[in-house]
N, C-alpha and C positions, 0 to 999 in steps of 0.2 A: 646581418639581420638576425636578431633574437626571436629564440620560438617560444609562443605564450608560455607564462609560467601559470602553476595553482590549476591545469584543466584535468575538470571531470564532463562527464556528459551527466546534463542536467534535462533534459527532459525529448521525448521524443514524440511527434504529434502522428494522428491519425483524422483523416477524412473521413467521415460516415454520414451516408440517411439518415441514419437512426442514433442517436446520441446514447440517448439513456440506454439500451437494448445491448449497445457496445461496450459501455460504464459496466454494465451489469456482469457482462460475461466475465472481465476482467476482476471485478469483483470477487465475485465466487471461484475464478478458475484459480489468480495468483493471489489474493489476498488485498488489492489494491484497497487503499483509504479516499474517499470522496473528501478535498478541500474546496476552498469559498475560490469561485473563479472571478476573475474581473469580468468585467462587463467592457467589453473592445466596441461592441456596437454590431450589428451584422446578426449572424447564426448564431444558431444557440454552442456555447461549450462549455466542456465538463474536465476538470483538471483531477487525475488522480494521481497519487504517490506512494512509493513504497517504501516508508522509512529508511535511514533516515533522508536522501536527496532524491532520487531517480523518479522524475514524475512525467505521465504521459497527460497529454493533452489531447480529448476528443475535440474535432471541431464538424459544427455541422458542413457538410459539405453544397457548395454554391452552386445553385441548379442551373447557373450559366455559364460555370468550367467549364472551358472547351479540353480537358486533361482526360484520359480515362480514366475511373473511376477507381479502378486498382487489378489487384490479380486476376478479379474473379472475370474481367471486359477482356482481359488478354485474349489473344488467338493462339498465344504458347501453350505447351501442356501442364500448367502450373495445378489445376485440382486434386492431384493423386500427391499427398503429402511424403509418395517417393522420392517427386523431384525438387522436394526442398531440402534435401544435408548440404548442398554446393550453392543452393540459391539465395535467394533471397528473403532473408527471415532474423525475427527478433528473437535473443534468447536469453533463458533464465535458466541461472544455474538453483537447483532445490535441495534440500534434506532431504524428503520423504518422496524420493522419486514414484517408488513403484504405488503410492498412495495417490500420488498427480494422477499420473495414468491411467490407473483404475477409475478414478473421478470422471476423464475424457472419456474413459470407453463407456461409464455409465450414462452417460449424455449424448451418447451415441454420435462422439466426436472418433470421426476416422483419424489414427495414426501408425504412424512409420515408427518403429524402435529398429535400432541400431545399437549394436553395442561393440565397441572398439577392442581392437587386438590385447591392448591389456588385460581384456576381463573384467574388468571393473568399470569404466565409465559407460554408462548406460546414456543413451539421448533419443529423444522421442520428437518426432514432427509432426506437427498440424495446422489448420487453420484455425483463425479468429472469425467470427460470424459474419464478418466483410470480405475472408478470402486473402487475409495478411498471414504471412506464410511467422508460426512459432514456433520454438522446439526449449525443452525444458532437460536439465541435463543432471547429471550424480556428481560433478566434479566437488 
């Protein structure tokens, strides 16, 4: 059996209440670009991209999921963005690390920095406004 050829990961979605509010964060935190979304039918959703492929897809979330909602429903200790470097979380690698971070702490986003025996790779963990565990990294 042949393993696919030509794979990237092309986009990754996220559930929310709140569509645009979760648009937004992403917006302003990584830079993301708002494109024209299809219309599927259902909940509202919002496709953002970050040149040139990698695009997330908000979609409104179905108030008749019987799924939990996400981190924030857990009964795990997932709120302290300590125990996100092994967990469960998105990440981006930036230029201007220590510029991110300053941005989150001015937004009065709690995070975890980290920085690896190297000395040089710096990585910072937090949440997204829904409790989706992120970390942004200097590699």
């Amino acid at each position: 059996m042949a393993a696919a050829e030509g794979v990237r990961l092309h986009h990754i979605a996220r559930e929310t209440t709140d569509v645009k509010r979760l648009a937004k964060f992403y917006q302003e935190i990584f830079g993301f670009e708002r494109i024209e979304s299809p219309n599927f039918g259902g909940g509202e959703v919002i496709w953002l991209v970050l040149p040139p492929y990698f695009s997330l897809h908000l979609i409104e979330r179905n108030p008749e999921s019987k799924l939990p909602e996400g981190p924030w429903s857990s009964t795990d200790a997932v709120a302290d963005p300590k125990n996100l470097p092994t967990g469960h979380h998105l990440s981006f690698a930036v230029s201007n690390y220590d510029s991110v971070v300053q941005n989150l702490k001015e937004r009065g986003i709690e995070v975890f920095e980290k920085i690896q025996p190297d000395g040089k790779t710096k990585q910072a963990f937090f949440f997204d406004l829904d409790g989706n565990g992120l970390e942004v990294g200097s590699w």
